[in-house]
N, C-alpha and C positions, 0 to 999 in steps of 0.2 A: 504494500500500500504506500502511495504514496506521502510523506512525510511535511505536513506546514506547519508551519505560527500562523497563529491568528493575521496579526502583522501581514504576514505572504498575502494569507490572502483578501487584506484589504485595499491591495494593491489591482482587483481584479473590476473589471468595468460589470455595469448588472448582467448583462448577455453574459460571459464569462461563471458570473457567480451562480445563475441558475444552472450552466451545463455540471459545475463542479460536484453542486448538489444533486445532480445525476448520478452521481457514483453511489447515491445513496438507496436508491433505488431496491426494490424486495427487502431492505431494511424493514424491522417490526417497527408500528406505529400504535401510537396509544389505540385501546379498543377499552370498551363500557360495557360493562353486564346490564345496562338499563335501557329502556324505550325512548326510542325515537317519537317526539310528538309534535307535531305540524300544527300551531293552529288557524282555522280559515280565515284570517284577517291580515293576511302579510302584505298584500298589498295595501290595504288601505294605510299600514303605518307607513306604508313606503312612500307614498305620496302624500302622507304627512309630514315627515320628515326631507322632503324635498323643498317640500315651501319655508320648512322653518330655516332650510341653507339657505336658501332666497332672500328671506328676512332678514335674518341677524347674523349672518356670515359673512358679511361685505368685507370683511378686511382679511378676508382671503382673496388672493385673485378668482378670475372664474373659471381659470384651467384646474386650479383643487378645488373650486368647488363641484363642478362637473363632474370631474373624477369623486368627490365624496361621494357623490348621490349614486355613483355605482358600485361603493361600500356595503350597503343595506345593512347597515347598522341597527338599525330595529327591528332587523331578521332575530339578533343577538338575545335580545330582553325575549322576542316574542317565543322561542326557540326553549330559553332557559327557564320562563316560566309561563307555558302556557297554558295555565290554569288558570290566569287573567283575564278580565275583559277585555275588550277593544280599551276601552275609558280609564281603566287602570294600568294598560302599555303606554299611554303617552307619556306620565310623567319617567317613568324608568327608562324611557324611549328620546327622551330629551336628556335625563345624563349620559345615557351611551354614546348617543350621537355627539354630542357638544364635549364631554372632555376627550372622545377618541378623535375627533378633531383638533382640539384642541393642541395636542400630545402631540400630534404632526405638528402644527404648527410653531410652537414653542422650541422645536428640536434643541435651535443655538441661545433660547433665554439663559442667564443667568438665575441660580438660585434667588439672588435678591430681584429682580422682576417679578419671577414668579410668585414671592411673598408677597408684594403689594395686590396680586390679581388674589391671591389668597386669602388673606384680610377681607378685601372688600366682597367674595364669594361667600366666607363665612358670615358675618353683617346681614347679608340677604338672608340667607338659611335661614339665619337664629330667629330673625323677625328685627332685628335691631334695624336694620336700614327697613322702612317699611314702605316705603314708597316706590310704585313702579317705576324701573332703571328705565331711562332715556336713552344713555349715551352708548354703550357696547354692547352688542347682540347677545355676549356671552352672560352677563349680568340679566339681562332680560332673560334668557333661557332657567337660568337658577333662581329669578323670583317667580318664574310658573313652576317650576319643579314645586316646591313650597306651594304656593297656591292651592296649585293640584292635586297634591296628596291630601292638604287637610282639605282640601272639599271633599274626596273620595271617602273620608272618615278614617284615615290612619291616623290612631291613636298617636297625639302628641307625643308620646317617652318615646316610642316606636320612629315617630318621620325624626325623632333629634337622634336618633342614636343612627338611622338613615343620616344624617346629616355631617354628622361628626367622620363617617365614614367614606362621607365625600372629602371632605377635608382632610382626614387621613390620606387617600389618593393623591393629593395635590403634594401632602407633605413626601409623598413615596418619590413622584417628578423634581421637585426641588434635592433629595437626597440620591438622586442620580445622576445629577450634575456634571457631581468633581467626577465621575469615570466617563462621562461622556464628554466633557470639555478636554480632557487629559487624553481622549482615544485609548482605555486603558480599564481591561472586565475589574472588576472589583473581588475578591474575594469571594470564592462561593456562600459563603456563612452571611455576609454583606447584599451577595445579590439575594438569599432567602429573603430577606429581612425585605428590601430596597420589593420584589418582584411581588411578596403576599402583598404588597399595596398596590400596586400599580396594576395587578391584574383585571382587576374588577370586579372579583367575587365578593369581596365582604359585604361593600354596601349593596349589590343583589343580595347576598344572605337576608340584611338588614329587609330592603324591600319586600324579600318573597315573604312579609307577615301578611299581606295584602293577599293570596292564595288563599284560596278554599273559605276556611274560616281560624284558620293561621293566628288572626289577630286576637280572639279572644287565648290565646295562651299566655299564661302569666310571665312575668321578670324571671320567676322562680325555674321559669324552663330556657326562656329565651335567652337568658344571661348565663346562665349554667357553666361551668368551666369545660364540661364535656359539651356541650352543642358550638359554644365559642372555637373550641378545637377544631370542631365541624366544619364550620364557618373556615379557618383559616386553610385548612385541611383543602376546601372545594377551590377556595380563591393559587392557593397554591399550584393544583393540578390544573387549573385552567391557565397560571405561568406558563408551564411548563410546555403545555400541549400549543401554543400560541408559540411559542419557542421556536421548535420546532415546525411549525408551519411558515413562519418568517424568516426561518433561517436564511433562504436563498437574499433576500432583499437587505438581511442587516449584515451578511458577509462584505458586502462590496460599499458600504454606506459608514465613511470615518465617523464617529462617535454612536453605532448604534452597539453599544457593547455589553448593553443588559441582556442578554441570552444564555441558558446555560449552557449549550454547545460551547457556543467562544470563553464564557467563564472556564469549563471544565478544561479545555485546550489549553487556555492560560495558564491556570492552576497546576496540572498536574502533568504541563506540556505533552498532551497528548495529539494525534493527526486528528484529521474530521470524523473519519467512520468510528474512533474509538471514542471520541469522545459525544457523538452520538450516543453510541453504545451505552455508555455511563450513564448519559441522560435518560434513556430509556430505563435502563436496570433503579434509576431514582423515581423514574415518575411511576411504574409497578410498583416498589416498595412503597412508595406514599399513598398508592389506589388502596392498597392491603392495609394502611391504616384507616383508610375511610371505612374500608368492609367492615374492621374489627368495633371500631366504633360507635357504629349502625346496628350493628348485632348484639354492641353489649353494651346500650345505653341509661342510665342511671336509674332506680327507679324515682318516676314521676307521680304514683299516685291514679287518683281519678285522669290525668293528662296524659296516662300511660299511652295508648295506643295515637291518641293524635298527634303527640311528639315523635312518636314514630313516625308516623307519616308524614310529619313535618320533614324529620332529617332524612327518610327516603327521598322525597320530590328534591333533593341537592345531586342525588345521582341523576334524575331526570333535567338538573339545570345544566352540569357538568357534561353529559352527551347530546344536550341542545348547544353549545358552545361550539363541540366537535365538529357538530354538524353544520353550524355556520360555518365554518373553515373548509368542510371536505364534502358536502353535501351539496352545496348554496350555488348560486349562481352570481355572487359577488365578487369583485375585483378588489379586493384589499390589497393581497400580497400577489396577483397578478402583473407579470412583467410589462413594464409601460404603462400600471395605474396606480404605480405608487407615488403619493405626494410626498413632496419633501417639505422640509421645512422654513415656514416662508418667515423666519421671526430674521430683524441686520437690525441690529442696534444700533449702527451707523444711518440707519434710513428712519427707522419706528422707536420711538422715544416715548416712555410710560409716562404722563403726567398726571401726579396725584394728587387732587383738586378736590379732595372730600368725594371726586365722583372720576376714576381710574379711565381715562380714555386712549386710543393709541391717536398720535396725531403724526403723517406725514409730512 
């Protein structure tokens, strides 16, 4: 086999970096013991979420915005929990879309950029800023988020602990920085930490109380240190499997270096197929903690069975994930529809006005 550093092959144009990943080829790939479930409204988020790029996306050009709208990022939420309304995807369906946008865009922000958009993102949430945002699309999308939930009737502790967990998120972007500015994987023990946030699971964990009837379960289950487990456990494997699906786009792309492919390559100077390899042999071991988990969860009492089925519908959000990636007909990590990252601090200048706007 043949032998790189990472380094090698970031030296490789995208044409290039997709044929390398070729070699990877009849390689194992994650597989779920759980049901695939479609539900009949994917398109209509999809052309809701087209107009919300319309709207409050403008300060994307309209070559990524274009190409987001062949994302189907509300395939995402709708896929992971569709045991939802149409009326209760939108608001889950405006964070997926708006920070996986986001996250493109921001690529070359600075951690302290990214704190002032953070601040004033929390503000909204809490209720503190209460006034609908005028000036950035993205501030507008996170005071419907809010909005929306509490008109749906998700319990107030519930949308803040939803909320905290978006902001967690933001905090996982900002703490990926220094190896993305540096072109340089961080530490596997680092990228754990930096990827259960960044993935997306937690605050979906948080959201899916909003299933079935989810929300009447107490603190006493939802809080649980064995369900929290859960939670990071689903957010985790869905790192992973996102990993590997992006691999071809973040090999040839200088600072996309949160992966655990190129971390493990770093780490333990291993070539690509082996450390592949590794990653796989991780992401099974961590499926086998979910399984042990699930099957041997605390007891809850009168909330016994429905905590059950709480923590099963996380293997149903987990193989709806997969399946946006390998089932879907979106162009995420399709070659020629990946955006890059449109943030030049030399051109777009944050000024912090009581009200965060970008001005050219």
């Amino acid at each position: 086999m043949t032998k790189e550093t990472y380094l090698d092959l970031q030296t490789l144009s995208e044409e290039e970096a997709y044929k390398v990943v070729e070699r990877l080829r009849g390689f194992p790939r994650p597989r779920y013991p759980f049901p695939d479930i479609t539900p009949p409204y994917f398109q209509r988020l999809r052309e809701e979420s087209c107009k919300w790029i319309d709207e409050d996306f403008g300060f994307h050009s309209e070559a990524a915005r274009e190409k987001h709208k062949t994302h189907y990022f509300t395939d995402i939420n709708a896929r992971a929990m569709p045991f939802l309304t149409f009326e209760e995807q939108i608001p889950v369906g405006r964070f997926t879309g708006t920070f996986a946008m986001l996250d493109d865009y921001l690529g070359r922000a600075t951690v302290e950029e990214i704190y002032v958009m953070r601040e004033r993102i929390a503000d909204i949430l809490t209720g503190k800023e209460e006034a609908e945002p005028q000036d950035h699309g993205v501030y507008h999308q996170t005071y419907l988020i809010r909005k929306e939930c509490l008109r749906l009737g998700m319990p107030i502790r519930q949308f803040n602990k939803f909320a905290s967990e978006i902001d967690a998120l933001i905090c996982g972007y900002q703490n990926e920085k220094q190896y993305v500015l540096a072109n340089t994987p961080p530490p596997f023990a680092v990228y754990t930490i930096i990827r259960d946030l960044t993935a997306g699971g937690i605050p979906y964990a948080k959201y899916a109380c909003l299933q079935k009837n989810y929300r009447s379960l107490p603190d006493i289950v939802l809080d649980h240190p064995h369900i929290l487990a859960i939670h990071t456990i689903i957010s985790r494997l869905i790192g992973y499997h996102n990993d590997i699906i992006s691999l071809p786009k973040e090999l040839c792309r200088r600072g996309d270096v949160i992966n655990i492919v190129p971390v493990l390559m770093h780490e333990y100077n291993l070539n690509l197929e082996d450390a592949y390899m590794k990653a796989m042999e991780i992401h099974d071991s961590t499926l086998d903690e979910f399984m042990i988990l699930l099957e041997n969860l605390p007891d809850f009492g009168p909330w016994q069975e429905l905590a059950y089925e709480y923590a099963k519908d996380f293997g149903i959000m987990l193989q709806g994930v997969w399946s946006w990636h390998t089932k879907g007909d979106n162009n995420r990590y399709t070659q020629g529809s990946i955006v890059d990252s449109e943030f030049d601090s030399t051109k777009w200048e944050w000024q912090d006005k009581g009200k965060g706007v970008w001005n050219r």
